[in-house]
N, C-alpha and C positions, 0 to 999 in steps of 0.2 A: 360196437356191434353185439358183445356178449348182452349187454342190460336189453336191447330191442329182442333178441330170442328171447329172454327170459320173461321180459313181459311178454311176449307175445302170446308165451304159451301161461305163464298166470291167468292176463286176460279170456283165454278157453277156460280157466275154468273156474272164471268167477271173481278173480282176486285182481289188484292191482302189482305191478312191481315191489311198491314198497309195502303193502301188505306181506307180499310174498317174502322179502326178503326180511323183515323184521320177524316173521314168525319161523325163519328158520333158523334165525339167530336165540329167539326164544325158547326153541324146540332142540340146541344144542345142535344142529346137523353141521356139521364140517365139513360143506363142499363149498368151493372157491366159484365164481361166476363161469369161469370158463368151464368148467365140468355142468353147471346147470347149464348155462350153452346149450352144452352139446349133449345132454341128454334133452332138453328143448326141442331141439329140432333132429336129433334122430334115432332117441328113442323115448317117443310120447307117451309108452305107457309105466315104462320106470318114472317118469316124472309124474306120471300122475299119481305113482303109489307114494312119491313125495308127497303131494299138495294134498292126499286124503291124508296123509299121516299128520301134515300139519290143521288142518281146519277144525 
């Protein structure tokens, strides 16, 4: 269930899961799937300050 939010909300914004997840391991961020989760789906725009930090 965690990996479907988290692509889900990659997919918004452009990226794949494992895009997403490979650049956050490159980018050093130490959040576990369940924390992307759930900023995924309820709070989109911390996540999105994620995926600009990573891109």
């Amino acid at each position: 269930m965690w990996i479907q939010r988290i692509n889900a909300g990659a997919r918004e914004h452009g990226m794949s899961y494992s895009q997403f997840m490979g650049k956050i391991k490159a980018n050093n961020i130490d959040l576990n799937r369940k924390v992307l989760a759930d900023l995924a789906m309820n709070e989109p725009d911390a996540f999105k300050a994620i995926v600009d930090k990573i891109k």
